[in-house]
C-alpha positions as CSV (number, residue, x, y, z in Angstrom):
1,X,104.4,64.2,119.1
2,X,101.4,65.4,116.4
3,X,101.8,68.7,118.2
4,X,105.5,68.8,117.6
5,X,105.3,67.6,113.9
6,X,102.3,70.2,113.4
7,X,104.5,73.1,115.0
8,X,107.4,71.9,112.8
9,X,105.2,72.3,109.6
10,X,103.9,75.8,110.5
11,X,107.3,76.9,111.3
12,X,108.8,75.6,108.0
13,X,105.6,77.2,106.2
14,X,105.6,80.7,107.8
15,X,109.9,80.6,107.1
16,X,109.2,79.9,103.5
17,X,106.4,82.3,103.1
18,X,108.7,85.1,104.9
19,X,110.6,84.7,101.4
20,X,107.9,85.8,99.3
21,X,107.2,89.6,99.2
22,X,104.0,90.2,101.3
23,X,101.4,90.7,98.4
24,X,102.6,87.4,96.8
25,X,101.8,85.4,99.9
26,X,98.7,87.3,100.7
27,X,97.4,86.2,96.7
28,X,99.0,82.5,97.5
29,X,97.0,82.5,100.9
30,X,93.7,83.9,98.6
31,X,94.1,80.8,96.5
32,X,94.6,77.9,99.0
33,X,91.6,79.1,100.9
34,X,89.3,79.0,97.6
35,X,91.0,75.8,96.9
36,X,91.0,73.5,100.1
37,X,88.7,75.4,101.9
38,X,85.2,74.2,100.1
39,X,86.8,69.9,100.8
40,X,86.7,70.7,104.8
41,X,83.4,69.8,106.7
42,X,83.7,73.6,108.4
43,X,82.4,74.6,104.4
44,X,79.2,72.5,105.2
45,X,78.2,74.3,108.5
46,X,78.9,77.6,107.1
47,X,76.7,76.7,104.1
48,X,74.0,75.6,106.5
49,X,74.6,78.4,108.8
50,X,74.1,80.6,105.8
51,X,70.8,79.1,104.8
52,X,69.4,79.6,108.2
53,X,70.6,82.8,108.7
54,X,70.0,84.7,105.5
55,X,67.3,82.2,103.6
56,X,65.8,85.2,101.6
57,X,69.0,85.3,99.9
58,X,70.2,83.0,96.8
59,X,72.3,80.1,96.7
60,X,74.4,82.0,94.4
61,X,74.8,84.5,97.1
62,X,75.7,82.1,99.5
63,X,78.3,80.6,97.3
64,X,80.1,83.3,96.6
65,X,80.2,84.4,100.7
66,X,81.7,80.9,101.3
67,X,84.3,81.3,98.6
68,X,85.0,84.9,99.7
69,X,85.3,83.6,103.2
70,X,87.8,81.0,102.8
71,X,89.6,83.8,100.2
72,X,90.0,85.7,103.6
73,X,90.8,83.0,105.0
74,X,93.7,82.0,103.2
75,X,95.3,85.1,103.2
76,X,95.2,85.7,107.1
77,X,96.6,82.8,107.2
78,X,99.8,83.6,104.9
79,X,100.1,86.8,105.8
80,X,100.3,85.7,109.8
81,X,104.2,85.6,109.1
82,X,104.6,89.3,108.3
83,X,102.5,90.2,111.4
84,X,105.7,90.9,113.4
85,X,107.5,92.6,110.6
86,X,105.1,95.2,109.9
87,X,104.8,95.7,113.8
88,X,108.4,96.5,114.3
89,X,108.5,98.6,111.4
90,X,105.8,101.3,112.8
C-alpha cells in the first residue's frame, strides 16, 4: 500500500508539473532542493563526505557544493516529467 500511495503522489506531481512550462519547473525544482534538501540526513553524509574528501577546502566551500547539489537536485527532479517530451520531439 506505501508503494501505491507513493506512486499516486509522484504521478499527481509529475501531471501537475507537466503544466508548467519547462524552465518554471526546472526553477521550482532549484528551490525545493535548496529548501528541503539541507533537513534530510543524506545533507549530513554529504557534509562529512565533503570534509574527508576535500579538507584543504573551506566550510564555506563546502556549503555552497551542498546547496548547489541539492539545487541540481531539485531540478532533475522536476524536470523528470518533460524527459519524454523532449525525447519524442528530436
Amino acid at each position: 500500500i506505501k508503494y501505491a500511495l507513493e506512486a499516486a503522489a509522484a504521478f499527481v506531481l509529475f501531471a501537475l508539473l507537466r503544466l508548467l512550462p519547462l524552465d518554471t519547473a526546472s526553477d521550482l525544482g532549484a528551490w525545493v532542493g535548496r529548501k528541503i534538501g539541507p533537513h534530510m540526513k543524506a545533507h549530513q553524509y554529504a557534509r562529512l563526505n565533503l570534509q574527508l574528501v576535500f579538507p584543504e577546502i573551506s566550510q564555506a566551500a563546502h556549503q555552497d557544493i551542498l546547496r548547489q547539489m541539492w539545487e541540481h537536485l531539485g531540478r532533475v527532479l522536476f524536470e523528470f516529467p518533460f524527459v519524454s517530451t523532449r525525447a519524442m520531439s528530436r
